[in-house]
N, C-alpha and C positions, 0 to 999 in steps of 0.2 A: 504494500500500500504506500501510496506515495506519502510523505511528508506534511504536516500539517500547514506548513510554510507554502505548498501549491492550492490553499483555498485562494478560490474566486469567489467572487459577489455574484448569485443569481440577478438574474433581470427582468424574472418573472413579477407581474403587478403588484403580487401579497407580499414577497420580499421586500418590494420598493414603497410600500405605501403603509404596509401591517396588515392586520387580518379585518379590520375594519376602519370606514370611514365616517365622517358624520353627513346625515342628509336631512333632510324638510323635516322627517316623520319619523325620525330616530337613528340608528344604527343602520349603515349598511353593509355586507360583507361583499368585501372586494374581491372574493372569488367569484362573484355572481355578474362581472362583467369582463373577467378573462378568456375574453371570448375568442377561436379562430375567425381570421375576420373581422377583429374589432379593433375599436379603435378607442386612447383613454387621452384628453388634452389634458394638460398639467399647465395651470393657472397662477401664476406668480403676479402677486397685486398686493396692493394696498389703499386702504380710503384714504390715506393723507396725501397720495400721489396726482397730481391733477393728469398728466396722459393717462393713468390708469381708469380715472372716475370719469374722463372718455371716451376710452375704449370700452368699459364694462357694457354700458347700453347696446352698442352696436353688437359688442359678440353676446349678448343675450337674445337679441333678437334671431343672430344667426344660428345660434342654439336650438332656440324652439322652431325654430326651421327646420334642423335636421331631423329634431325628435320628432319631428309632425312628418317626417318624409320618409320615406322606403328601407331605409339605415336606420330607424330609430334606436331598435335592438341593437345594436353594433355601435352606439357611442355613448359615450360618457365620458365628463369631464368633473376636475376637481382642481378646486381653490385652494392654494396654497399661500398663506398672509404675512404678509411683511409688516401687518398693524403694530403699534407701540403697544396696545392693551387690548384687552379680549371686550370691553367696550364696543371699540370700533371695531371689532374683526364682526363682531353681533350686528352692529348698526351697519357695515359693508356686508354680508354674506345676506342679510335680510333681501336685498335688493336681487341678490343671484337666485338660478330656478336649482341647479346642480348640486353638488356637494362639495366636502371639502373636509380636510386636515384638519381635526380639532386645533385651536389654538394652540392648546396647553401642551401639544406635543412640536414644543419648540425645536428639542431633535431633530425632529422626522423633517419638519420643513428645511432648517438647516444641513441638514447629511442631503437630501433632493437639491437645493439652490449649490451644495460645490459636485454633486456627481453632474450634473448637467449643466455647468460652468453657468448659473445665472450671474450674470456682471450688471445688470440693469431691470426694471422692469416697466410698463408690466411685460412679462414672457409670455408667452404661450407655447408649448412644448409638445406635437405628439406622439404617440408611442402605440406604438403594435402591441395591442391588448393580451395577444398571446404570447410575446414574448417577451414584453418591457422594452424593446429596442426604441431606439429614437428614429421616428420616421421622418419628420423636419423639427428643426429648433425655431423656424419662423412660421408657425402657426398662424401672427398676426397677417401675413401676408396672403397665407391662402383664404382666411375670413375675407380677405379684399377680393383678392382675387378669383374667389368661388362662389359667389355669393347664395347661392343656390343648393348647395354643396353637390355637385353631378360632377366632381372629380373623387369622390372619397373612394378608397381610403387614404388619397393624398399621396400616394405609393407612388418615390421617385422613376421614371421612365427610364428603361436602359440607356446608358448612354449613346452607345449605337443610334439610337432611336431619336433619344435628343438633337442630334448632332446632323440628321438630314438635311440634305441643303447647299445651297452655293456659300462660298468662301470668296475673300478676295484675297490677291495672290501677283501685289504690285499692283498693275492698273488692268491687271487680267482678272476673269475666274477661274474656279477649280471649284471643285466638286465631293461631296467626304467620301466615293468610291477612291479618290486616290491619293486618301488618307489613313483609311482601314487598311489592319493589320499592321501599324507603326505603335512604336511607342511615343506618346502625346506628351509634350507639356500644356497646359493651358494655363496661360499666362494673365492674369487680370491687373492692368494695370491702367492709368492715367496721364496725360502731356503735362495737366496739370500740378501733379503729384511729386513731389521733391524726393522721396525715396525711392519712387519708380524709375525717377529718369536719373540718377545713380546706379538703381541697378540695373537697370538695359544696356550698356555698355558692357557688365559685366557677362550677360546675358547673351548678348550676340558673339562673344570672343569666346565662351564655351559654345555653343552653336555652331560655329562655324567649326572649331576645333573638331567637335564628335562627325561633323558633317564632313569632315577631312578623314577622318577614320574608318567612314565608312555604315557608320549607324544607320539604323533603319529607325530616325525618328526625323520628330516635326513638332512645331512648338505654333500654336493656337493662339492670335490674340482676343482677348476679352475687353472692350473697351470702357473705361469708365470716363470715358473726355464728354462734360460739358456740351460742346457743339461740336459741329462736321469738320469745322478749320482746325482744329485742335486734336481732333482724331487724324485726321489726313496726313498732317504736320509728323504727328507722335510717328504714325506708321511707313511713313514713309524714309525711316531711319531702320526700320526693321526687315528682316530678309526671310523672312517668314509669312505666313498665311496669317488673315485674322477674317472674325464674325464682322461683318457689317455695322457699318455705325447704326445704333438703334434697334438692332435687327432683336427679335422676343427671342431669341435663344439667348441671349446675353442675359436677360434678368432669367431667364430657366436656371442658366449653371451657376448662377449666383446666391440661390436658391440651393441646388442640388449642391455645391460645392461649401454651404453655410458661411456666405464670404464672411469676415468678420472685418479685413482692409486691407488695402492693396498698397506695396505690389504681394502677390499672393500669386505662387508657382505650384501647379498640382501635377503631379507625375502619374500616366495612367497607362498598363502595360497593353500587350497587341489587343488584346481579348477586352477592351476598357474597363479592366479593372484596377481601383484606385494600389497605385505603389505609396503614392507619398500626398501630403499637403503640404511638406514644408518642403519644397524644391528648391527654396529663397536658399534657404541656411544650408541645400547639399550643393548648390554652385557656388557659395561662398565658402565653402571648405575646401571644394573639390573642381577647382573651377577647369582641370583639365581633363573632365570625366573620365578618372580612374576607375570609380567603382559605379558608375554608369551602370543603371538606369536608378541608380539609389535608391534601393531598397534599405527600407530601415533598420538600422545594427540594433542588434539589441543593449550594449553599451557605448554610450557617446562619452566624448572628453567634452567637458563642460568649457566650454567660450564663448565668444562673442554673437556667433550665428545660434548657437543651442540655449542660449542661457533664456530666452523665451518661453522653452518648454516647462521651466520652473516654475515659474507665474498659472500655468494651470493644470497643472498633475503633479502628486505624489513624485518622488523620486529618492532613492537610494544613493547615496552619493559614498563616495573615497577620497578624502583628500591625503595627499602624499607627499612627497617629495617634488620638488620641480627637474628635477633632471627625468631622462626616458625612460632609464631602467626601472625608476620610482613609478613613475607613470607606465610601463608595460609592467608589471608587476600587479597595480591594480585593475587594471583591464584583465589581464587574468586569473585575478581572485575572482571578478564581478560577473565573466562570462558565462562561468559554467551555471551559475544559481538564477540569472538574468533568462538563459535558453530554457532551464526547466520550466522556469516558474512559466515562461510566455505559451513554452509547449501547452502547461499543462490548463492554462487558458485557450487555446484553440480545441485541446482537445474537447472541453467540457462545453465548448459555445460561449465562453462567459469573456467579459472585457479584462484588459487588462489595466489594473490599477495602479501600478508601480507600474514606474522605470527607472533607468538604471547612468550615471555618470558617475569621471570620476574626475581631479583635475590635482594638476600640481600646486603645492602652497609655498614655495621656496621664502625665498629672503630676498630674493628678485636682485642677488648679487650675479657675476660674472660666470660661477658655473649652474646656473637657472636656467635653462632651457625653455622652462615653461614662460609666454608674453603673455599671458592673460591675469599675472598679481591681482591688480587691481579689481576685476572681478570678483574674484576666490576671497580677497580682504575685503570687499565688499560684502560680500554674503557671509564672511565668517563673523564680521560687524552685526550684520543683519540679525540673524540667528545667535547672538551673540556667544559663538562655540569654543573651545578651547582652543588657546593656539599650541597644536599639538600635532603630529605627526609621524606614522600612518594615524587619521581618524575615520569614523566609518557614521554614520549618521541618516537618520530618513527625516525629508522637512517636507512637511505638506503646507504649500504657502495657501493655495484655495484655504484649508482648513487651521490657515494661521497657527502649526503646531511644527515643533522639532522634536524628535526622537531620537536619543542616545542617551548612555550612559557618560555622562560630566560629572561623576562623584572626581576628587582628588585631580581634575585635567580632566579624567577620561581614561579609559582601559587602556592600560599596555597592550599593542599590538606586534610582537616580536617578527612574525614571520608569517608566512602564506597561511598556515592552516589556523591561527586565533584571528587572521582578520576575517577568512570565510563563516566561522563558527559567529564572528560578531556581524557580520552581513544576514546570516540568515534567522539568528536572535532576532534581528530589528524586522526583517521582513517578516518572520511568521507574526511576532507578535502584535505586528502591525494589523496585520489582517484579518487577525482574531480577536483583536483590541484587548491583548493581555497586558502588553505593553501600555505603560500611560506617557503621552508626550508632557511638552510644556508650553504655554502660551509664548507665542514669538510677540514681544512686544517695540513698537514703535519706539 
């Protein structure tokens, strides 16, 4: 049997939500809309939020819409409340027809607002009833954009499918027959945009290079330029194919691809299945595509392009030494425990909650190999961690918490096998919440 350090998070409704919710007319169990075929919105609001006390009316109306329509059985939706007190959460849910998250399980709504990255609200969130998955994070959009609901269940379209259509390709067209079977980037970016047109230079010098090698790819523009002179402008710098200025496939993958801002590089292999969404950070690592088509490592060295990923998931981290050997050292503690644990999430279907870096914390003197210091003293600032060396640590920044042992510094880590055994302490008991972290405070 595997390890208790290989649990995953179910995804299924009752794990996500509990064994019951509250409704109009008391209790309702959330096994009773886990339905094949169904569909559950997750409602992030509050009365004190004026967009929210906006949108509430509209998606109510859109609501009894569905329930009055052919799908009735197959939706349900539940409030989850950002109110300061169970007052207003009473005085706002009066107004809703659905259910919703008792107040007083602050938890629940808290452990949902960082598993599904809410940064704002109000959200709308839906999920495949029968499995928990997320089917869009922009719910608010297809209320707009469906008003009817005669797209449900919302169920992204293959991308193959998406993608039919003319291209333009210079001042010619092209066609996605003579696009399929490459592998894609689709590139969303803006003329407008100061970090996009940084890194489009960066962008077309890898481009060209794989296109020198021989690759069987093609990079998609996606435009988000303002007007037509601005797009033309933008594109006409690029040697690549893009969507039409305007064209409704552009707000589709914007959607499908949950932009959150650009520039935003999405890697998607022959068969259009997604490789990567951070393409940004594997040309800026990797800008002469070595490891081409960048598929995700399961251990990255924490810098300037990765350190993003920190801000929203979990991560197991190694800080070391700044020289290589220091650093290949923990890349091979982190490996082997980083591939189980991932395996043993694909096998089970379930997401993977952790990930995995490691970086070097030198003295940033002359045999330091490592250029990212400031980073690493940054976050050790941050977290406020020992300064100590090898350290092994898990910091969930979504859930403002670190995890280690900092009695006395922190554990002596002598050699390869007491830093694995403290990697996989922090991971299992992560997972299991045997471990208790500490508040990361500002």
């Amino acid at each position: 049997a595997p390890s208790s350090y290989f649990f995953c998070k179910s995804r299924k409704m009752e794990s996500l939500l509990g064994e019951k919710v509250k409704g109009k007319e008391g209790e309702v169990n959330v096994s009773s809309f886990e339905k094949e075929g169904g569909v559950v919105g997750l409602y992030f609001s509050a009365h004190w939020c004026p967009p929210c006390r906006g949108f509430t009316p509209v998606l109510k109306k859109w609501y009894e819409g569905i329930k009055a329509g052919p799908n009735k059985d197959k939706f349900e939706m539940v409030f989850l409340s950002s109110d300061r007190d169970e007052k207003k959460f009473d005085e706002y849910y009066d107004e809703m027809p659905w259910l919703a998250v008792p107040y007083a399980n602050r938890e629940k709504k808290a452990e949902l607002s960082k598993k599904f990255k809410v940064s704002g609200i109000p959200t709308l969130i839906f999920l495949d009833a029968s499995k928990g998955t997320v089917i869009t994070s922009n719910g608010r959009a297809v209320v707009t954009d469906d008003p009817e609901g005669e797209e449900f269940p919302w169920k992204p379209k293959p991308l193959a499918e998406l993608m039919a259509g003319k291209f333009k390709k210079g001042e010619e067209e092209t066609d996605w027959e003579s696009l399929k079977g490459k592998v894609l980037g689709i590139y969303f970016s803006g003329h407008w945009c100061g970090p996009c047109r940084a890194f489009t230079p960066q962008l077309i010098t890898t481009y060209k290079t794989l296109k020198e090698q021989g690759k069987n790819f093609e990079i998609i523009f996606v435009s988000s330029d303002r007007d037509e002179s601005g797009f033309k402008e933008y594109f006409a710098e690029m040697p690549w194919v893009a969507l039409p200025f305007k064209d409704k496939r552009c707000k589709t993958l914007n959607t499908t691809f949950d932009l959150q801002g650009i520039p935003t590089f999405v890697l998607v292999d022959e068969n259009c299945n997604t490789i990567t969404t951070n393409g940004r950070a594997a040309v800026t690592m990797d800008p002469d595509g070595k490891d081409f088509p960048w598929y995700p490592k399961p251990v990255n060295k924490l810098c300037s392009a990765t350190a993003g990923d920190l801000n929203d998931n979990p991560h197991l981290v190694c800080f070391t030494g700044g020289k290589t050997e220091n650093m290949d050292q923990a890349r091979t503690v982190l490996e082997p425990i980083a591939k189980k644990y991932i395996e043993e999430c694909k096998t089970k279907g379930t997401e993977q909650v952790v990930y995995f870096c490691y970086a070097g914390m030198g003295s940033g003197g002359k045999d330091d190999e490592d250029d990212d210091d400031d980073l690493v003293a940054s976050l050790r600032g941050f977290a406020k961690l020992p300064d100590k060396v090898p350290l092994v640590f898990l910091i969930d920044i979504p859930g403002q918490q670190v995890f280690l042992d900092d009695k006395d510094g922190g554990p002596n880590l002598p050699d390869d096998a007491s830093m694995a055994a403290e990697c996989k302490r922090l991971l299992e008991g992560y997972l299991d919440k045997s471990v208790k972290g500490r508040a990361i405070k500002a």
